[in-house]
Backbone as ProteinMPNN parsed JSONL, in Angstrom:
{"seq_chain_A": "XXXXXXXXXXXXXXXXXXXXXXXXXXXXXXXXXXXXXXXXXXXXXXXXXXXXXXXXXXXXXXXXXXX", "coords_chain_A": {"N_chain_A": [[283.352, 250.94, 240.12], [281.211, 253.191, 240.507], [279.199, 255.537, 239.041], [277.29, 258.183, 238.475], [274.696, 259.104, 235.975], [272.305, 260.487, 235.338], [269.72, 262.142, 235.666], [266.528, 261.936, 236.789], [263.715, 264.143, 237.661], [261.023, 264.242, 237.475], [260.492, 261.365, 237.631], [261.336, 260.468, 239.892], [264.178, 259.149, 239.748], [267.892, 257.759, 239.674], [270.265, 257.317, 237.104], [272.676, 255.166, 237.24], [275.975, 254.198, 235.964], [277.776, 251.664, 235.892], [281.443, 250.206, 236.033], [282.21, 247.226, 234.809], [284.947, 245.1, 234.295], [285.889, 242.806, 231.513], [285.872, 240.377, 228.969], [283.606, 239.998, 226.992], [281.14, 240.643, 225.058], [278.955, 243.572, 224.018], [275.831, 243.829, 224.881], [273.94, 244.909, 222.627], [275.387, 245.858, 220.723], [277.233, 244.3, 220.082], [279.89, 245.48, 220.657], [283.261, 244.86, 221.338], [283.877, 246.462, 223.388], [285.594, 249.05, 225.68], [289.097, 248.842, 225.624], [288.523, 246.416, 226.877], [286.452, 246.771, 229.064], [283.26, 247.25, 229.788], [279.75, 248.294, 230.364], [277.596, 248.495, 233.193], [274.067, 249.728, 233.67], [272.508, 251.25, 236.171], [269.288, 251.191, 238.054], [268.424, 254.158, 240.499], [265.863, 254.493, 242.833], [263.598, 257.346, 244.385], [263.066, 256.575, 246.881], [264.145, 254.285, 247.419], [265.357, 252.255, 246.275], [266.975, 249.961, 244.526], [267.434, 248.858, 240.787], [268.861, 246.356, 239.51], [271.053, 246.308, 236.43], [270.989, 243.796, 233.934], [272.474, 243.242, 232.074], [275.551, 243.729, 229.964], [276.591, 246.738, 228.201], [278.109, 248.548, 225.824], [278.055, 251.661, 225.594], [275.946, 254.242, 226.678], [273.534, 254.721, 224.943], [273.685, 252.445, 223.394], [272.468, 251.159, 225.21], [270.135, 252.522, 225.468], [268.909, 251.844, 223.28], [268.535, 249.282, 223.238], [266.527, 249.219, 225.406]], "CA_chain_A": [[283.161, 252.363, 240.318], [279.806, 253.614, 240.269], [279.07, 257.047, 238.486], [276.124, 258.984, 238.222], [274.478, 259.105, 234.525], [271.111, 261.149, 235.0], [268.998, 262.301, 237.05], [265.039, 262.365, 236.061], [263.206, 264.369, 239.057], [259.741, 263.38, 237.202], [260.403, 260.167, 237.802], [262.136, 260.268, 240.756], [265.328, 258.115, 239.67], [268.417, 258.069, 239.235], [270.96, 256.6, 236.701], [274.341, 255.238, 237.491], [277.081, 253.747, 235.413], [279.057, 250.419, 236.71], [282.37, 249.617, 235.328], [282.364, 246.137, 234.505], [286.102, 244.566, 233.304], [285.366, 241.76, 231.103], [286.342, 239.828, 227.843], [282.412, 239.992, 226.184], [280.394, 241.902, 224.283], [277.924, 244.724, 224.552], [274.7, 242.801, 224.667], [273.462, 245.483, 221.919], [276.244, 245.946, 218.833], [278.403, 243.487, 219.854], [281.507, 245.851, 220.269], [283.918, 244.255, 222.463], [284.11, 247.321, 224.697], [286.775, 249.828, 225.365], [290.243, 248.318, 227.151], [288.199, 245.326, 227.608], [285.398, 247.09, 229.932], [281.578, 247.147, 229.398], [279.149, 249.261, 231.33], [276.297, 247.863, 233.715], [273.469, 250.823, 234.374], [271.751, 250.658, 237.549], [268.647, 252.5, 238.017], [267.742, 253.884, 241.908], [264.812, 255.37, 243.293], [264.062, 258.311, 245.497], [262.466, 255.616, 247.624], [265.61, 253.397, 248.086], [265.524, 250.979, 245.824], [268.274, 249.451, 243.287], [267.277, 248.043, 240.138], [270.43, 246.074, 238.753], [271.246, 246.246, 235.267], [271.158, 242.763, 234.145], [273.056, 242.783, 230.625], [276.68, 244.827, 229.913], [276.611, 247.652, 227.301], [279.251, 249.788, 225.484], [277.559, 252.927, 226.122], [274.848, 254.606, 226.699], [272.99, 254.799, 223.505], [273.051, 251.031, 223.357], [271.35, 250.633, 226.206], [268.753, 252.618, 225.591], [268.646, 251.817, 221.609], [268.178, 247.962, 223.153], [265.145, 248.951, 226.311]], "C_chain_A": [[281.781, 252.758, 239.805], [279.434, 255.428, 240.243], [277.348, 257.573, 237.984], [275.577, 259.436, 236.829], [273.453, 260.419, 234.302], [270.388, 261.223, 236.118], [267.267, 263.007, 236.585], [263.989, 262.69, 237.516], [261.603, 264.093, 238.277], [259.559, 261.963, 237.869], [260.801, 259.617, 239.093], [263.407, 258.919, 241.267], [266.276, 258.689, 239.532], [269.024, 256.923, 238.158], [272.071, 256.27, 236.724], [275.069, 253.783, 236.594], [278.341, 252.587, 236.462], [280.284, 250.083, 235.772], [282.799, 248.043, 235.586], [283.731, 245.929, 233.281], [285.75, 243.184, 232.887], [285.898, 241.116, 229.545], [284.767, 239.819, 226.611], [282.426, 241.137, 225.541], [279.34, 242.653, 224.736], [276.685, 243.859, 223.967], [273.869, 243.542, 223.007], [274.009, 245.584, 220.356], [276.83, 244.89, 219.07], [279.693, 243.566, 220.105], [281.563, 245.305, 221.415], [284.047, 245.443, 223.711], [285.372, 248.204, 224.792], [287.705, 249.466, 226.26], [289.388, 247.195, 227.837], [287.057, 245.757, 229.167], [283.88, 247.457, 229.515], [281.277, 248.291, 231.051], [278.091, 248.351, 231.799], [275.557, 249.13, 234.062], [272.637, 249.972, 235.33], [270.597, 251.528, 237.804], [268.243, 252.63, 239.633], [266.872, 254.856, 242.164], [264.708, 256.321, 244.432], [263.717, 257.421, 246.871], [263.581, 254.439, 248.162], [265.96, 252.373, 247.257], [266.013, 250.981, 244.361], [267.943, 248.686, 242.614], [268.404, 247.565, 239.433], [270.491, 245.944, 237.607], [271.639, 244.639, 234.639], [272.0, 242.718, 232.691], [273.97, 243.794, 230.612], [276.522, 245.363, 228.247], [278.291, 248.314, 227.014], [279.19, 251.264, 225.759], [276.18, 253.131, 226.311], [273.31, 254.685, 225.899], [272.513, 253.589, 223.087], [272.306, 250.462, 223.96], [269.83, 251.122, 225.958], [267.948, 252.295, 223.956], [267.804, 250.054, 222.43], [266.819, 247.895, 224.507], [264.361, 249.813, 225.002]], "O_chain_A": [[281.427, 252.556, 238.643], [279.428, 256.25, 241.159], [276.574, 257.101, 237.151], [276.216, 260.425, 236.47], [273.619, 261.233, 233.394], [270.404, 260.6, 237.179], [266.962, 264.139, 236.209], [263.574, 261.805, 238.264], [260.973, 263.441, 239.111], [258.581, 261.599, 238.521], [260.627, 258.431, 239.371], [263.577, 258.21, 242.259], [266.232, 259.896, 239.295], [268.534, 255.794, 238.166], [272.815, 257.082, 236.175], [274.667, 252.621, 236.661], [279.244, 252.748, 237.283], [279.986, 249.649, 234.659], [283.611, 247.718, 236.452], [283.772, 246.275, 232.1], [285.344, 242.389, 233.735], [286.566, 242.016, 229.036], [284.992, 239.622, 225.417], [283.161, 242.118, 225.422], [278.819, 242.398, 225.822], [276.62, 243.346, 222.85], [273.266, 242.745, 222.288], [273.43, 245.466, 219.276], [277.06, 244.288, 218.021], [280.54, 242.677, 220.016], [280.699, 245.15, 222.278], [284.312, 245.129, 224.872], [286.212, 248.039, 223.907], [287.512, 249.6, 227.468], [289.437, 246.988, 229.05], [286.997, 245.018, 230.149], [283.82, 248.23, 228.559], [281.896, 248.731, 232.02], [277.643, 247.497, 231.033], [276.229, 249.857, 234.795], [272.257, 248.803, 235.383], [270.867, 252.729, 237.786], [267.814, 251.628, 240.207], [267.056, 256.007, 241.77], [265.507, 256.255, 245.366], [264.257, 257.783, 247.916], [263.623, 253.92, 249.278], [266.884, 251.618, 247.561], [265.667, 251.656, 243.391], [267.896, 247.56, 243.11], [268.973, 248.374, 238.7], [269.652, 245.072, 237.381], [272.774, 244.287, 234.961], [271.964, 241.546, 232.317], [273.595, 244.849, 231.124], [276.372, 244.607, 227.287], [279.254, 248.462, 227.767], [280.158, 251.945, 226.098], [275.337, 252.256, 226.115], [272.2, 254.691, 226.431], [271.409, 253.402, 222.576], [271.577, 249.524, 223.635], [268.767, 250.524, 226.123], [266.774, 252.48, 223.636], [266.641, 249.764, 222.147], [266.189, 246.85, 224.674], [263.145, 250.004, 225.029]]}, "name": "protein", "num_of_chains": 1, "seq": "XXXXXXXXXXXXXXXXXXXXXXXXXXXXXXXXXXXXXXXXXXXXXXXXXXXXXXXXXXXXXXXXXXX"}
């Protein structure tokens, strides 16, 4: 399920939220995740193009605590 996070019209991106079910950890703290699910962000441009989130997070905060 892919959810909409942010939306930066400077930049002309957006940010969206993947639900990844999984047994790991959040590449950032470590927590196992909530119910066994991690997040993948995805970032896309007004231009068309999908950058894939290559490492699973717990939230938001971690992700951007770890770019």
């Amino acid at each position: 399920m892919m959810r909409i996070i942010s939306r930066d019209p400077f930049a002309r991106q957006e940010t969206y939220r993947v639900t990844v079910r999984t047994r790991g950890d959040c590449s950032w703290c470590g927590s196992p995740g909530r119910k066994g699910h991690l997040y993948r962000y995805d970032t896309v441009t007004d231009g068309g193009t999908t950058y894939t989130g290559a490492r699973l997070f717990c939230c938001l905060s971690c992700r951007d605590s770890h770019q």
